[in-house]
N, C-alpha and C positions, 0 to 999 in steps of 0.2 A: 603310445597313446595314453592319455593321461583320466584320471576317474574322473567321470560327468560328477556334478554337484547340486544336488534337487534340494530349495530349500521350501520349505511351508511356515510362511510366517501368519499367527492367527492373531485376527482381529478383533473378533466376537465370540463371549460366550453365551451362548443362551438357550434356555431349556426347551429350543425349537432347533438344536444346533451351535456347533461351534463351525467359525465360517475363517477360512484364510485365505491366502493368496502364495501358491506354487511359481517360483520362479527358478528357471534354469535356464543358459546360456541367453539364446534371442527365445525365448517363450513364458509367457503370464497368463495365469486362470486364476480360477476362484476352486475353494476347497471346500467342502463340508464332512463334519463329524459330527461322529452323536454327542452330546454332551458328557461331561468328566465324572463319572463311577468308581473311581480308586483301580482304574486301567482293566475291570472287569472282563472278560472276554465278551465278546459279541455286544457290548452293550453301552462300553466305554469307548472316545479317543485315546491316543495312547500319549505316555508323558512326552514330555517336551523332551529333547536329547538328540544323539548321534546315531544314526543306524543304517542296517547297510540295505543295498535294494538290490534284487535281482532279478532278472527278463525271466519270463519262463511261462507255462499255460498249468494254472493252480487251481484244482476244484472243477476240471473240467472245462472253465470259461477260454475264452481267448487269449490273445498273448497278452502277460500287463506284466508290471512289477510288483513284485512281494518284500514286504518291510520284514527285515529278520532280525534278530536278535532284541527285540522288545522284552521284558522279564514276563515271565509268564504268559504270554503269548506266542500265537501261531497263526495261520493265515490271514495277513494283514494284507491288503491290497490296497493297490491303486489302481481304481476303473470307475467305468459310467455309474452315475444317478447324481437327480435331484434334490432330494430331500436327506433327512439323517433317516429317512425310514426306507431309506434304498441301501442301505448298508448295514453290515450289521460288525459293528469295530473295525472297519477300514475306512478310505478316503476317496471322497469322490471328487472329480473334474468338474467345471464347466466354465464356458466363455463367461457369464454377467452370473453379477451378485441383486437380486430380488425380494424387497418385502412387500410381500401381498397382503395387505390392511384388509383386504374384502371377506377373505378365505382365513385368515391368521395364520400364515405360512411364510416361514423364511425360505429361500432356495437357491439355488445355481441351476443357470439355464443353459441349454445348448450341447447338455455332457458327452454326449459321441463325437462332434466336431473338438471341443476342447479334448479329449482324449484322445482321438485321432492325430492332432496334432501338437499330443505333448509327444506319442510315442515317435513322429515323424523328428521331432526334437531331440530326442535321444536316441538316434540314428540307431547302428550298430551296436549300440552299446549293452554289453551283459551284465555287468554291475556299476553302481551308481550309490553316492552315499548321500543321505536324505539327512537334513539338518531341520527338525520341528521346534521353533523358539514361539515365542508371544511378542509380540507388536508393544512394545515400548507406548505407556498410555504419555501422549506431550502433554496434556493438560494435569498430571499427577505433579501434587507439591514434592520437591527435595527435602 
C-alpha cells in the first residue's frame, strides 16, 4: 500500500485568514489558517514545505491527523472550524469558501461534513504526507 498524499495549495493571504484548497485522491475542500507570524506557535500558519501526517486522537479531540515535523512546532492539526479564530496554528476543513461583506468575515463553511469526509478519504490510512505550496498568482508578470 502506497503513502496517501494530502496537498493544501493556498490562495489567499489575508489578515482575516489565509484560505487554500486540500486536495487528496477523489476529495477537495477549502482550508483556512491564521495568517503568516514567522511560523509562531499557536498563532501562525505553518511554512510552506513537506511534512508528514499521522492518524491518531491528539489533545484529547477525536481521531484527525497531526502535521509533524514543522520546525519549532507541535500539535498541528487537521480538524473542524470556520474561521482562523477556530484554530489556533493548525488547519481547518470545510466544503465552500465564503466572504461575508455584512459581518467582515472570511470562512469555510460546512467543516464537520468536509472533515468527515476527508477522513472517510483517507481510509485506513496511518500516515500520509501533506505537501503545503502557494497557488502560482497567473496574472504575476515574468
Amino acid at each position: 500500500m502506497s503513502i496517501k498524499r494530502v496537498t493544501v495549495e493556498r490562495f489567499a493571504y489575508t489578515f482575516r485568514g489565509v484560505f487554500g484548497e486540500l486536495v487528496t485522491d477523489n476529495f477537495r475542500c477549502f482550508t483556512v489558517e491564521r495568517p503568516w507570524m514567522n511560523n509562531r506557535p499557536n498563532i501562525s500558519c505553518i511554512p510552506t514545505d513537506v511534512y508528514a501526517l499521522v492518524r491518531g486522537r491528539f489533545r484529547d479531540h477525536y481521531e484527525n491527523f497531526e502535521v509533524r515535523d514543522v520546525p519549532g512546532r507541535t500539535y498541528i492539526e487537521l480538524h473542524r472550524g470556520n474561521t482562523m479564530l477556530d484554530i489556533k496554528g493548525c488547519i481547518a476543513l470545510g466544503l465552500t469558501f465564503q466572504i461575508d461583506g455584512v459581518n467582515d468575515v472570511y470562512k469555510i463553511n460546512h467543516s464537520r461534513h468536509a472533515f468527515d469526509a476527508f477522513m472517510q478519504a483517507m481510509g485506513t490510512a496511518t500516515d500520509a504526507v501533506l505537501v503545503v505550496k502557494n497557488r502560482v498568482d497567473r496574472y504575476t508578470k515574468s
